[in-house]
N, CA, C and O atoms as CSV, one atom per row, in Angstrom:
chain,resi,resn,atom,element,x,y,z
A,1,UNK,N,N,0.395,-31.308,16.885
A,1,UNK,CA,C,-0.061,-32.376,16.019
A,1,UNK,C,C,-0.441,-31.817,14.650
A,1,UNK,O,O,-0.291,-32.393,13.573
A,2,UNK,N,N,-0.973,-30.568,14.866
A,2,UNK,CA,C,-1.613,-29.853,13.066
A,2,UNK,C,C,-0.475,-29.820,12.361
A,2,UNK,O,O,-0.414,-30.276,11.219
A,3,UNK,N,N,0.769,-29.150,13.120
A,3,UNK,CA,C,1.963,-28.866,11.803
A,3,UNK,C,C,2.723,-29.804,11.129
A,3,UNK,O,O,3.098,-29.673,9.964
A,4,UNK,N,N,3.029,-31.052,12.078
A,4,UNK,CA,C,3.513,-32.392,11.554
A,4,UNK,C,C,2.359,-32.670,10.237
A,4,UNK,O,O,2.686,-32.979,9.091
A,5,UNK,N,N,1.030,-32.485,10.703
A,5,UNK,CA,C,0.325,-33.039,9.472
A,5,UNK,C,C,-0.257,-32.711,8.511
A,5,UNK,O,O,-1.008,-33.349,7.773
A,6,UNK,N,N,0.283,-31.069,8.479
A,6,UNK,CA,C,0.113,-29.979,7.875
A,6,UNK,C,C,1.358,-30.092,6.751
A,6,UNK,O,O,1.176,-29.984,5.538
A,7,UNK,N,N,2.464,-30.294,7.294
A,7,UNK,CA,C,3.257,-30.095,6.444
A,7,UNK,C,C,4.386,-31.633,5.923
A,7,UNK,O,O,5.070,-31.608,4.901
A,8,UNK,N,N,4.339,-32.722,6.797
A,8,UNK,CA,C,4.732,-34.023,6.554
A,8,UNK,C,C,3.783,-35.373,5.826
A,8,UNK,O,O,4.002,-36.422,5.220
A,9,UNK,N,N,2.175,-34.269,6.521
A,9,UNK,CA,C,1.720,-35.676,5.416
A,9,UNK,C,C,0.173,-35.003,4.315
A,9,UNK,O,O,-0.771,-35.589,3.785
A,10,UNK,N,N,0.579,-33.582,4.377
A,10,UNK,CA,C,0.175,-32.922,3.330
A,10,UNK,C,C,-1.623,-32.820,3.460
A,10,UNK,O,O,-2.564,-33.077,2.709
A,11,UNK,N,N,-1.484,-32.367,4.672
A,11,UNK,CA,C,-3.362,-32.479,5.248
A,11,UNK,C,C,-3.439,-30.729,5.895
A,11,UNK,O,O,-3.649,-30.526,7.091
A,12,UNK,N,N,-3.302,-29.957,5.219
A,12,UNK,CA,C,-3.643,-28.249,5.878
A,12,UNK,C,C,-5.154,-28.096,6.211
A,12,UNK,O,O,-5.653,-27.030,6.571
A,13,UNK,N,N,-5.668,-28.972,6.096
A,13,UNK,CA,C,-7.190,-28.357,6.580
A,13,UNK,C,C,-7.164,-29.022,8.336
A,13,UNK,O,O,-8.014,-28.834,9.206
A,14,UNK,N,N,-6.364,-29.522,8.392
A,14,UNK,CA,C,-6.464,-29.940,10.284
A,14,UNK,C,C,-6.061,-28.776,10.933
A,14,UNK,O,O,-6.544,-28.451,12.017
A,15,UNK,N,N,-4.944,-27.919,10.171
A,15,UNK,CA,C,-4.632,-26.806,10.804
A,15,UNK,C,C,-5.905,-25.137,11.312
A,15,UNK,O,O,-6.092,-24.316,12.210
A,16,UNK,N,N,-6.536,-25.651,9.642
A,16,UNK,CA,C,-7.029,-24.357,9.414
A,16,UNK,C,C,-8.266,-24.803,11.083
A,16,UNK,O,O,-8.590,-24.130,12.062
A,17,UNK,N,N,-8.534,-25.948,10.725
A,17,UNK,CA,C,-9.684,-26.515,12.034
A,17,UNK,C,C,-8.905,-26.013,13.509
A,17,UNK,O,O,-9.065,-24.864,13.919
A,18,UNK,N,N,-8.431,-26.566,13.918
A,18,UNK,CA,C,-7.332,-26.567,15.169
A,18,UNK,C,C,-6.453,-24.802,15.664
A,18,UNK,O,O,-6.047,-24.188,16.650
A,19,UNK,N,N,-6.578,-24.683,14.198
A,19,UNK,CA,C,-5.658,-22.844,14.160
A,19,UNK,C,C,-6.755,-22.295,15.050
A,19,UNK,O,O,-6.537,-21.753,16.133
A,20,UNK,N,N,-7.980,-22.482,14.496
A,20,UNK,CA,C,-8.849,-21.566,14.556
A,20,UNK,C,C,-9.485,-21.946,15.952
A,20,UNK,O,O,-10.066,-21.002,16.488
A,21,UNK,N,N,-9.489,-22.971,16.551
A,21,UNK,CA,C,-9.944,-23.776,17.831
A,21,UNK,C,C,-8.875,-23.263,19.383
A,21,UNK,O,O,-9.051,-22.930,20.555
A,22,UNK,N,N,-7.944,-23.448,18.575
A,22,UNK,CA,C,-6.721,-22.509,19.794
A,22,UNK,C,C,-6.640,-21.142,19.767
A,22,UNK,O,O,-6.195,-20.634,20.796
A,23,UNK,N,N,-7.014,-20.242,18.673
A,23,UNK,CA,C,-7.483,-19.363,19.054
A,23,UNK,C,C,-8.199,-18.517,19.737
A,23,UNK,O,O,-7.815,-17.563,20.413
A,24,UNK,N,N,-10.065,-19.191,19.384
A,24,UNK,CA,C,-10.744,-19.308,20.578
A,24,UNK,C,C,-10.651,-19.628,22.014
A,24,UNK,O,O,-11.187,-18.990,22.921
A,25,UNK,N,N,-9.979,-20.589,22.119
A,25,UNK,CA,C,-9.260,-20.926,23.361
A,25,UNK,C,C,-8.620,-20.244,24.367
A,25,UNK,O,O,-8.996,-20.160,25.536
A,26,UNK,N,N,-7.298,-19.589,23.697
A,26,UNK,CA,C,-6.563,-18.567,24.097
A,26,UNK,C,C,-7.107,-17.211,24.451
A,26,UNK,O,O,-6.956,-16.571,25.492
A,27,UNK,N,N,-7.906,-16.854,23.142
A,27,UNK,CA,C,-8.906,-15.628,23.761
A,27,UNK,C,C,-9.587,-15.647,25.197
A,27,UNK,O,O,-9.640,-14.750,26.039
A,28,UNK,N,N,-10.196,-17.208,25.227
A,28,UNK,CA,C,-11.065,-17.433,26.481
A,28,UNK,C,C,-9.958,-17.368,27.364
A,28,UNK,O,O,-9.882,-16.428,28.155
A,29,UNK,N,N,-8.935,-18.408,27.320
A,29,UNK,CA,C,-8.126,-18.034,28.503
A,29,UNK,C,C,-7.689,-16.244,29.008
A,29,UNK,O,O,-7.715,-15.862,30.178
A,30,UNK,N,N,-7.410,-15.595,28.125
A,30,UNK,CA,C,-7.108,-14.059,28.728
A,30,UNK,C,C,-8.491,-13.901,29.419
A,30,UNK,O,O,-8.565,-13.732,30.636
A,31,UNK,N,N,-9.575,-13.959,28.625
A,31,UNK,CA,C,-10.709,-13.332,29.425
A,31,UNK,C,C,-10.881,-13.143,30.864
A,31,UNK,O,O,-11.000,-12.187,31.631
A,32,UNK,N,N,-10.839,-14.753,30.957
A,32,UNK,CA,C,-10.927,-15.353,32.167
A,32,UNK,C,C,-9.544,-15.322,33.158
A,32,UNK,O,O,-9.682,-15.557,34.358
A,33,UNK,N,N,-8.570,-15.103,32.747
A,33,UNK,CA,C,-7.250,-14.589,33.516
A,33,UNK,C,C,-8.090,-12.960,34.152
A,33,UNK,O,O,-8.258,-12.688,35.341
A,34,UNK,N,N,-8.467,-12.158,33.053
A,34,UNK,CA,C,-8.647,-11.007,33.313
A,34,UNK,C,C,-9.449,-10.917,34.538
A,34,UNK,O,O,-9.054,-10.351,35.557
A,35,UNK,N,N,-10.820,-11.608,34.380
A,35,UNK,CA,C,-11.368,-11.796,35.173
A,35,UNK,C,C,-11.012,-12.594,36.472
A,35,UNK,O,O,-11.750,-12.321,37.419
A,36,UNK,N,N,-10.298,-13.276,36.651
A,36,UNK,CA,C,-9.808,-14.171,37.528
A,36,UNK,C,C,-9.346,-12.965,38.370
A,36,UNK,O,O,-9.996,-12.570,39.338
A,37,UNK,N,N,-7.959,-12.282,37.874
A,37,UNK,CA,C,-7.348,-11.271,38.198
A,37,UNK,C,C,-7.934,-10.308,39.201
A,37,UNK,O,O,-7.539,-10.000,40.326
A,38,UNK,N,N,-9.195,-9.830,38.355
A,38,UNK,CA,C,-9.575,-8.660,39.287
A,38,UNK,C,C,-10.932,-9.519,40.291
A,38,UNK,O,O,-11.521,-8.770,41.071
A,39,UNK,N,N,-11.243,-10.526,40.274
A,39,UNK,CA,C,-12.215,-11.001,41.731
A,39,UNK,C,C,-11.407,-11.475,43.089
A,39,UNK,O,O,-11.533,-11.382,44.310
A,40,UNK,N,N,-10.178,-12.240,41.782
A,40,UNK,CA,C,-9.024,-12.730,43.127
A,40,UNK,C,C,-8.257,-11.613,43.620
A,40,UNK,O,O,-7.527,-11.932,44.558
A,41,UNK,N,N,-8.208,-10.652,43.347
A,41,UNK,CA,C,-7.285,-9.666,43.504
A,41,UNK,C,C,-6.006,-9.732,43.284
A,41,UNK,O,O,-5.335,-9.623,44.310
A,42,UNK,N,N,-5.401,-9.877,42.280
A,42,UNK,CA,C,-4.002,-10.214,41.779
A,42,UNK,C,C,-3.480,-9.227,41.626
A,42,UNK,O,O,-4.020,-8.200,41.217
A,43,UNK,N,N,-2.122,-9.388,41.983
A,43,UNK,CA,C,-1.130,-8.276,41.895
A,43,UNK,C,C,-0.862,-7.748,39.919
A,43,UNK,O,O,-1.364,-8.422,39.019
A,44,UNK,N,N,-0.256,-6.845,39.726
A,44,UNK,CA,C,-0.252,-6.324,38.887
A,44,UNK,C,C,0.770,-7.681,38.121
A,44,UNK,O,O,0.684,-8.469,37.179
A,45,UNK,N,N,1.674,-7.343,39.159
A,45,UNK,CA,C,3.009,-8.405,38.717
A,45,UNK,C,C,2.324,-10.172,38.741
A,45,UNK,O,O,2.922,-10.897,37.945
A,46,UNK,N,N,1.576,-10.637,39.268
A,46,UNK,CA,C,1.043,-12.031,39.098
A,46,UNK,C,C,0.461,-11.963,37.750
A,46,UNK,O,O,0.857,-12.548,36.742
A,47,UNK,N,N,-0.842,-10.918,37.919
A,47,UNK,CA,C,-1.325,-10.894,36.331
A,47,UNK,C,C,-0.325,-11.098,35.122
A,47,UNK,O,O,-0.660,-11.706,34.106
A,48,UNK,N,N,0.734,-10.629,35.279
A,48,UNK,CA,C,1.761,-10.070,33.957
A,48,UNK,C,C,2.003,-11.657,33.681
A,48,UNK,O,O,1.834,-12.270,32.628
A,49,UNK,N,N,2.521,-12.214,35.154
A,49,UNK,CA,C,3.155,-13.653,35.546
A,49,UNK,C,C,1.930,-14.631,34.371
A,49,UNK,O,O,2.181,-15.400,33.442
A,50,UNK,N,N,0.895,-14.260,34.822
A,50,UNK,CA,C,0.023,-15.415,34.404
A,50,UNK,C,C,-0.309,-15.395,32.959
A,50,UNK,O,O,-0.740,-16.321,32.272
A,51,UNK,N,N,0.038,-13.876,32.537
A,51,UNK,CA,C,-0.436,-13.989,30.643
A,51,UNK,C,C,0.953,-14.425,30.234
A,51,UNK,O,O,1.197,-14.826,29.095
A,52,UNK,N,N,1.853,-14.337,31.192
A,52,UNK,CA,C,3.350,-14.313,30.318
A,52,UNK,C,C,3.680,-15.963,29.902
A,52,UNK,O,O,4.304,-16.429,28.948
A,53,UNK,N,N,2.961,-16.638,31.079
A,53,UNK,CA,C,2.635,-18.138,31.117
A,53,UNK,C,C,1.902,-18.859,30.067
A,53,UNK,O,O,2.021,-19.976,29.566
A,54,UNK,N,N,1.249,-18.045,29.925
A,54,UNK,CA,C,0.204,-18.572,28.719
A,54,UNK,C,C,0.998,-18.441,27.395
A,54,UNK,O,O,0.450,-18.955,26.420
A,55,UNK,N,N,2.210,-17.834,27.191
A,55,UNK,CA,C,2.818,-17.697,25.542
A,55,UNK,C,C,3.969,-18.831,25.826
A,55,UNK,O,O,4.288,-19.393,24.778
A,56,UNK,N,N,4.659,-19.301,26.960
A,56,UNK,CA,C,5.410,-20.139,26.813
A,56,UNK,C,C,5.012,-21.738,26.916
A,56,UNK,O,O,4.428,-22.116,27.932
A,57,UNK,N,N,5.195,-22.284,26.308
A,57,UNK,CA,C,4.800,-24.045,25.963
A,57,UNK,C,C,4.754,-24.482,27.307
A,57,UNK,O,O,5.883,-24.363,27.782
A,58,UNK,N,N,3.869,-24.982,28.220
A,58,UNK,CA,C,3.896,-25.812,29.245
A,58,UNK,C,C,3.958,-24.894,30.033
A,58,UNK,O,O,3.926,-25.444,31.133
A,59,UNK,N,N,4.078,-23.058,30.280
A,59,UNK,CA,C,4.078,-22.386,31.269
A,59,UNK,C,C,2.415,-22.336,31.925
A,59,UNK,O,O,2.350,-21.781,33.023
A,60,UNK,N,N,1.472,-22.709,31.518
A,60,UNK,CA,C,0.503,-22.744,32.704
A,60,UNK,C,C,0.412,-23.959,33.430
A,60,UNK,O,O,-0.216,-24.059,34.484
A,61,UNK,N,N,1.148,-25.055,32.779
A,61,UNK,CA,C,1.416,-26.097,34.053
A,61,UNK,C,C,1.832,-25.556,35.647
A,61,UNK,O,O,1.267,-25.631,36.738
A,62,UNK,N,N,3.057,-25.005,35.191
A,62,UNK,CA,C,3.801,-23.681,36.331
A,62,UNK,C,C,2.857,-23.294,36.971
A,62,UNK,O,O,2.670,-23.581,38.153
A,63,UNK,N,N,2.107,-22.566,36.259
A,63,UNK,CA,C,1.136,-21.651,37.089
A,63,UNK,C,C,0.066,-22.317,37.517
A,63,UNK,O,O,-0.564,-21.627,38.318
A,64,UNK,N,N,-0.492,-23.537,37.297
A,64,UNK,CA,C,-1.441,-24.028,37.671
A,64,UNK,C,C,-0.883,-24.359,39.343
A,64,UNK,O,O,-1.642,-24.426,40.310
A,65,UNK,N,N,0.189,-24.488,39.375
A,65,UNK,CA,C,1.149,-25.354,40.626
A,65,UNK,C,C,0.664,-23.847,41.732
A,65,UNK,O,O,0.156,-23.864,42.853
A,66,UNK,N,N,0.850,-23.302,41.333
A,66,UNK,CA,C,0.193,-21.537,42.491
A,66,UNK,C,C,-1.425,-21.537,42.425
A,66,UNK,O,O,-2.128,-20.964,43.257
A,67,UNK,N,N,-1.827,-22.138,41.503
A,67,UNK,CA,C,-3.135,-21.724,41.786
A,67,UNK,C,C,-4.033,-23.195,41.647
A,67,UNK,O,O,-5.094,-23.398,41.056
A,68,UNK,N,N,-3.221,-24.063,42.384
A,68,UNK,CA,C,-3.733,-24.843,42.650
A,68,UNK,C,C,-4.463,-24.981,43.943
A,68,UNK,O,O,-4.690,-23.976,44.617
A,69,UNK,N,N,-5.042,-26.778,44.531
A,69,UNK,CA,C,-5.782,-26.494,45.841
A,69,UNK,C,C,-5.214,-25.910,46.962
A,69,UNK,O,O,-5.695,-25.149,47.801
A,70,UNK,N,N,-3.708,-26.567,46.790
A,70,UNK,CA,C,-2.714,-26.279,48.281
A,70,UNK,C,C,-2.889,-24.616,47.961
A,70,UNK,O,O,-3.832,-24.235,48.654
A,71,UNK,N,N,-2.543,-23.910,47.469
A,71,UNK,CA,C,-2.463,-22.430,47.138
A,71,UNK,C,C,-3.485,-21.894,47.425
A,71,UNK,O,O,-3.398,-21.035,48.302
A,72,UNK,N,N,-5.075,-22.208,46.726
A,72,UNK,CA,C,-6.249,-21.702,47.090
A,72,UNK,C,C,-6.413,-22.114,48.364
A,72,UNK,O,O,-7.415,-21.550,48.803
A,73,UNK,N,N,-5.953,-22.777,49.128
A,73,UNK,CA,C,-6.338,-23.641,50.905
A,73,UNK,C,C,-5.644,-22.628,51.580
A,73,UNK,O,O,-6.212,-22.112,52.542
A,74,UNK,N,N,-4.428,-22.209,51.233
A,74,UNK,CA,C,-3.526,-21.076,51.842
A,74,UNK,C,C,-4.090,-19.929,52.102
A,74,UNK,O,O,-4.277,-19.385,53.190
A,75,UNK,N,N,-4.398,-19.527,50.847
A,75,UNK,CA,C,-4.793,-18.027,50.559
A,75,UNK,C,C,-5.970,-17.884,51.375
A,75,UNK,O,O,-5.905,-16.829,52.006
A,76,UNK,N,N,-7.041,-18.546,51.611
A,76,UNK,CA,C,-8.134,-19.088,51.869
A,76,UNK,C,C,-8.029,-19.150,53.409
A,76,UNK,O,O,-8.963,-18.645,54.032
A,77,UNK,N,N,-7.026,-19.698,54.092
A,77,UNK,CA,C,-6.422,-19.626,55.271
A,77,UNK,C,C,-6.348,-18.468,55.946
A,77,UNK,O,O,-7.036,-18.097,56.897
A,78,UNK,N,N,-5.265,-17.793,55.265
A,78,UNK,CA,C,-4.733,-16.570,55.346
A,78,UNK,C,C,-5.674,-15.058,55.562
A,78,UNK,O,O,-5.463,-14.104,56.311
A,79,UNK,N,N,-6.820,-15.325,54.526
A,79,UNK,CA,C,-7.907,-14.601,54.836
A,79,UNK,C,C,-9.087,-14.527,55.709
A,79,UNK,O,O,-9.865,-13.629,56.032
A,80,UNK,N,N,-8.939,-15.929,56.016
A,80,UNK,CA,C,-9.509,-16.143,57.448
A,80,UNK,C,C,-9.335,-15.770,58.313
A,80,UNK,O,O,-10.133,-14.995,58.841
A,81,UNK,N,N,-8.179,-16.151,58.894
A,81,UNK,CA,C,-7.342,-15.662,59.860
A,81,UNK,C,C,-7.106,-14.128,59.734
A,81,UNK,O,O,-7.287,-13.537,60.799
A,82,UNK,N,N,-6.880,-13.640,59.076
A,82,UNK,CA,C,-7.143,-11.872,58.669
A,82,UNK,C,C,-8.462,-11.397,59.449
A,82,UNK,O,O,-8.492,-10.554,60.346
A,83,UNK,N,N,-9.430,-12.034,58.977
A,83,UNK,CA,C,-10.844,-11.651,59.410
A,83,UNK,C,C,-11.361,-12.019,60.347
A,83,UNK,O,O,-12.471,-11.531,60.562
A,84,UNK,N,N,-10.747,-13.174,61.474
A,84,UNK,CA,C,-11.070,-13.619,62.456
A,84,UNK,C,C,-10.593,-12.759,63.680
A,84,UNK,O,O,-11.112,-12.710,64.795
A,85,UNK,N,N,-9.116,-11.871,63.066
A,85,UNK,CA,C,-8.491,-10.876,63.784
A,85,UNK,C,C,-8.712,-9.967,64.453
A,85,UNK,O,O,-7.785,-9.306,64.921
């Protein structure tokens, strides 16, 4: 929405607002990937999966679909059953 109105209807201060808002954002998201990463125990290769998600348009939709409830109910399962063993 900033660049259409950044550059079609001649308003750059929505960008400089919004630039600077998705930035923050994005930072938080790695953080919290990072962290996610090492409590959930993520593979080296998921981690890579999940920042690589975050640079393509609509790729953490994707990834939300794995780390969603059905996924956390699984995993969650799985470790149960591990420990009930």
């Amino acid at each position: 929405i900033g660049m259409p109105l950044k550059y079609l209807a001649g308003h750059p201060e929505v960008v400089e607002v919004t630039g600077w808002m998705h930035g923050l954002l994005f930072m938080a998201y790695i953080a919290l990937g990072a962290y996610a990463a090492v409590d959930e125990e993520w593979t080296m290769r998921f981690g890579a999966w999940a920042f690589a998600a975050s640079l393509v348009p609509g790729g953490t939709f994707v990834l939300d679909r794995y780390l969603g409830p059905e996924a956390i109910e699984t995993r969650t399962s799985t470790s149960r059953s591990a420990s009930d063993g």
